[in-house]
N, C-alpha and C positions, 0 to 999 in steps of 0.2 A: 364657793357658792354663797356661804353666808355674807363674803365681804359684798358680792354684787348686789345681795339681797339690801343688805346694808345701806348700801351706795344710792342703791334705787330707791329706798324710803324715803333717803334726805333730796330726792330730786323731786321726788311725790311731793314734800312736806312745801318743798319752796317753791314749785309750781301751783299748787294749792293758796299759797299765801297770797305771793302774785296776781292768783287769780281775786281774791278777797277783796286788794287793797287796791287794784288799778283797773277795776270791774270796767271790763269790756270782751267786744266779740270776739275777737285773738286771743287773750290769756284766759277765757273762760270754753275755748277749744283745744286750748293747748291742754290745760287741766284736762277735761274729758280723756282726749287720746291719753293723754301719760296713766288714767285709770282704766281704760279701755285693753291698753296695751299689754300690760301683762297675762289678760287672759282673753287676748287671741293669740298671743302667741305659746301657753299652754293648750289652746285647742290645736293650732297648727303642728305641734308637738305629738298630744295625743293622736292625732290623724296617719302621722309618718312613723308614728315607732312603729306600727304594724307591716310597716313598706321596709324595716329593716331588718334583715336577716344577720345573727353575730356566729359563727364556726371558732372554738378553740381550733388550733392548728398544734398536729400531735406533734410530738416530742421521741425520734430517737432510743432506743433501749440502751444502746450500747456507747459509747465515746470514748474518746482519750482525754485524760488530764490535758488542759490547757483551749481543750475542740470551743469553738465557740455554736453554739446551741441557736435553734433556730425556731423561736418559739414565738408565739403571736398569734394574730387573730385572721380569718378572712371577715370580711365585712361587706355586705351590700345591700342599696339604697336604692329598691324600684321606685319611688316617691320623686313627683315634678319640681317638688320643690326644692329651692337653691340649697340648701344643705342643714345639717346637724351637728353641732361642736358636739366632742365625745372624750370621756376619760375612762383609761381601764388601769387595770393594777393586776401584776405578774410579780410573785414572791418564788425567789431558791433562797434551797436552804441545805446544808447539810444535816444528818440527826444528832453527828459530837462535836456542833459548831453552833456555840449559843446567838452567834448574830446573824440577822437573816439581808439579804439582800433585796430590796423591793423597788421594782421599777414601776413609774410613776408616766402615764403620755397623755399627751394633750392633742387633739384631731381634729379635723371637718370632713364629716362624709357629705360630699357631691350628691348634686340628687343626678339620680340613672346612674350610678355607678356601681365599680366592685372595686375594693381594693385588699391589699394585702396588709396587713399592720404588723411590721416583725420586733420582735423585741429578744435584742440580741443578748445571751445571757451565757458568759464562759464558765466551763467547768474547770474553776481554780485548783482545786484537791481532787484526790482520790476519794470515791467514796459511793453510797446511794445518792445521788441529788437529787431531790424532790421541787417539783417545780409547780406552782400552786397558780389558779388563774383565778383571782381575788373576786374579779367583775369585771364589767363594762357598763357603761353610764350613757345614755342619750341627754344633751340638755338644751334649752331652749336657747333662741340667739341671743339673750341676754343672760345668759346663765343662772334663770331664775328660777327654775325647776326643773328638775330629770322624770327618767325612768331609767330603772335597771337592766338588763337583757337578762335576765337566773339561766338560759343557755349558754352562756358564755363560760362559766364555771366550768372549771375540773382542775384531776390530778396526773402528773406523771411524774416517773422514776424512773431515773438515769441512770446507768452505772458507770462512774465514770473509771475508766482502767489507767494504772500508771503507764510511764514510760519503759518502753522493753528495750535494754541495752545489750547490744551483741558482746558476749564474754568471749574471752579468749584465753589458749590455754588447752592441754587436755587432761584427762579425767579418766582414773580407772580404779574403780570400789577397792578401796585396803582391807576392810572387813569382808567377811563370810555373812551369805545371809541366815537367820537361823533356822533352825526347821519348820517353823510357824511360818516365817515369811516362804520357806518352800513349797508350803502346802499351798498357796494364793494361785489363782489360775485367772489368764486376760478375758477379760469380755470382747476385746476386739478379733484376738487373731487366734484360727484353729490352733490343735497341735494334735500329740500322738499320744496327751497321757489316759489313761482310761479312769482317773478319782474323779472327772467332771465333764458331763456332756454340757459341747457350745451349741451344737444343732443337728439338724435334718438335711437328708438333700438324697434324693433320688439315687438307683445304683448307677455306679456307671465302671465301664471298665478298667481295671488297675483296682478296685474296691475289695479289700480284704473281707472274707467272707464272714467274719468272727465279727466284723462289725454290724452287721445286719439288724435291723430290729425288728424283729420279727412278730411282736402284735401288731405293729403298726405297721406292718407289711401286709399282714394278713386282714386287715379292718380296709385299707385302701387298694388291695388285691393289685400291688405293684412293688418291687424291693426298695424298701426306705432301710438307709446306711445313717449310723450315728455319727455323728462328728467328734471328735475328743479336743477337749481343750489344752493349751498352750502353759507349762507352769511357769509363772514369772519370779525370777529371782529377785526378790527387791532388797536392798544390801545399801542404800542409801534414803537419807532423810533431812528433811529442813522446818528447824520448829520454828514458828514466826510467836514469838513472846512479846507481842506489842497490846497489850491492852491496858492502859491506863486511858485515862480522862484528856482528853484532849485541848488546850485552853494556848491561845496565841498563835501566832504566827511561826515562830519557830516550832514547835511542837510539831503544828499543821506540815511543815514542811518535811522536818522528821519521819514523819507520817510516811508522807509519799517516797522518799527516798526507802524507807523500808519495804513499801509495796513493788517499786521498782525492781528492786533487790529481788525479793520471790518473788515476783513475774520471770523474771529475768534468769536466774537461776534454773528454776522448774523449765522452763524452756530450754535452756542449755541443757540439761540432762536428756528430755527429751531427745534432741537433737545427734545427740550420743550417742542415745539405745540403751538408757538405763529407766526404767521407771520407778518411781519412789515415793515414798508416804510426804504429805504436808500435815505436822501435827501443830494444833491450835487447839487452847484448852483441852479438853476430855473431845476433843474430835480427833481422826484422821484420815486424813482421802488421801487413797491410791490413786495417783497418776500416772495412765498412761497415754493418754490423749491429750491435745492441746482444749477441749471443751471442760474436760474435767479441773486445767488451772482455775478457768473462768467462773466454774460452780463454786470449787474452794474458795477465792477472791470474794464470790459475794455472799458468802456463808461468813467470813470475815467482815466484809461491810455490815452486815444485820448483827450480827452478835459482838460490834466491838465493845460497847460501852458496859452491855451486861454481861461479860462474862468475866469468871477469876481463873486469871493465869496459873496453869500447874504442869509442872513439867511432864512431861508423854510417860505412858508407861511403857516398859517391853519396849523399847526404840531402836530403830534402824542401825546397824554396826556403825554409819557412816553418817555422822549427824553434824549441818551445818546451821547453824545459829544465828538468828536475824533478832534482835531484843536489844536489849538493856539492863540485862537483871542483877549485873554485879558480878557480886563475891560468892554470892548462895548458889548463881546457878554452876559458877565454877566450881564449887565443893558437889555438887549434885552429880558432874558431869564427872567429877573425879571418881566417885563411888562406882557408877551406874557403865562408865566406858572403857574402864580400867580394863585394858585385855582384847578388846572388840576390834576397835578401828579408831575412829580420833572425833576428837567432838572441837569443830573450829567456826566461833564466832564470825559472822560478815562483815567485812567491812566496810558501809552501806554509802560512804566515800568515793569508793574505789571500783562499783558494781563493775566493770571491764574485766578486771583482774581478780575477781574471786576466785578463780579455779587456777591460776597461774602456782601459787604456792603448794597446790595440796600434792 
């Protein structure tokens, strides 16, 4: 804009002179319109931004590494007039990714029309992807002053998920669970132990009488039967030890392959009929559903950069190992599994054939 502005002053200045030095009816009309000019075509400006309407165009929650994003604006111009040049700015970014990616467009909205304005932006990595909508600009046909659209602005956040590799192989827990992981009971599926009610449900025939509940029979004057929950033996586990600072391309790529890895894993066990903890820092979720990898996952996204790695307490007989930590975490692992079951690194290479060896 400022170069136009630029540009336009040195036409001002030597239409101006022209007009000075070779005084007549033509170059001292010409002069006039060249100062004329600029402000009708800021009024004509003024007139049409009101005829135009700008729409963010939402963004997706969910994606896979690699999805390309469909992000942009709708745009429409009830205004007679032959059209408006327009720039907006669409920033992604990751939050342990110091460079940001900013797309830059350059338009004409049509008068009477609608258009779509996509600005196509791929989820390179695993991660939150934040995708920032900078502005939108109207500006005059010589580019010598805008307006903003401040509707245009917002935020969204992606999640973007790694690649899930089908393992192969089968799998059957070496370790015992211990009696702490005995006591855990599913949230999804009934069972027959009586240490934890999963629900309610009317009587119905075959309903053992001892189940009954009986204030709340007698408050809804019809036999309500408790449900008992399901103990689940959890006897295996995968500590994901990835949080360091994340800086280059390699690293970044490290990154995803390690994601890939637990995604990929947690879903093979699934798929088994094993359910098991994912320990991260001083966190651990029980998996027994495929929604709850996705909670894990982006409990990991938010908390990568802040948090300090320490190995699980009390950990699963069966514990498989997604990191980098070295030598420490192998003296850790010697202490802490000695007797249990076996503590076997991933190999984050190889994600098919994780379970082939155990």
């Amino acid at each position: 804009m400022w170069k136009n502005r630029f540009l336009y002053f040195v036409l001002l200045v030597y239409g101006t002179v022209l007009a000075i030095l070779y005084s007549g009816y033509s170059t001292w009309l010409a002069a006039v319109v060249l100062w004329l000019l600029p402000l009708v075509l800021f009024f004509f400006l003024l007139a049409g931004r009101r005829q135009i309407k700008i729409e963010p165009m939402a963004v997706k929650e969910l994606a896979q590494r690699g999805d390309v994003l469909e992000a942009g604006f709708l745009a429409e111009n009830r205004s007679f007039l032959p059209g408006f040049p327009g720039r907006l700015k669409v920033e992604a970014r990751l939050p342990y990714q110091k460079k940001r990616c900013l797309v830059k467009r350059s338009f004409v909205l049509k008068g009477r029309s609608r258009n779509q304005i996509e600005v196509p932006i791929t989820a390179e990595h695993c991660g939150r992807l934040e995708i920032i909508y900078r502005g939108f600009w109207i500006y005059d046909y010589f580019g010598l002053c805008f307006f903003p659209k401040k509707e245009a602005r917002g935020r969204f956040l992606v999640r973007a998920l790694p690649e899930l590799v089908e393992i192969v192989g089968d799998y059957t827990p070496v370790g015992l669970a211990s009696e702490e992981e005995e006591e855990r009971f599913s949230e999804y599926q009934p069972g027959d132990s009586p240490g934890e009610i999963f629900g309610f449900h009317e009587y119905r025939p075959g309903d053992r009488i001892s189940a009954i509940h009986w204030k709340l029979s007698s408050k809804r004057e019809e036999w309500i039967v408790k449900e008992y929950s399901l103990p689940v033996m959890v006897a295996t586990g995968i500590w994901f030890d990835f949080g360091r600072e994340l800086s280059g391309e390699a690293a970044l790529k490290e990154w995803d392959l390690a994601l890939s890895a637990l995604l990929s894993l947690s879903a093979a066990l699934l798929e088994r009929g094993y359910p098991h903890f994912i320990y991260f820092g001083e966190k651990r979720f029980l998996i027994e559903a495929e929604e709850e990898i996705v909670l894990a996952l982006d409990e990991i996204y938010q908390r990568h950069l802040w948090l300090e790695m320490r190995p699980p307490e009390n950990p699963a007989p069966d514990l498989f190992y997604i990191g980098s930590g070295g030598a420490d975490r192998e003296l850790w692992a010697a202490g802490i599994m000695e007797g249990r079951g076996f503590f076997r690194p991933v190999n984050t290479k190889n994600i098919r054939g994780i379970l082939e060896d155990v």
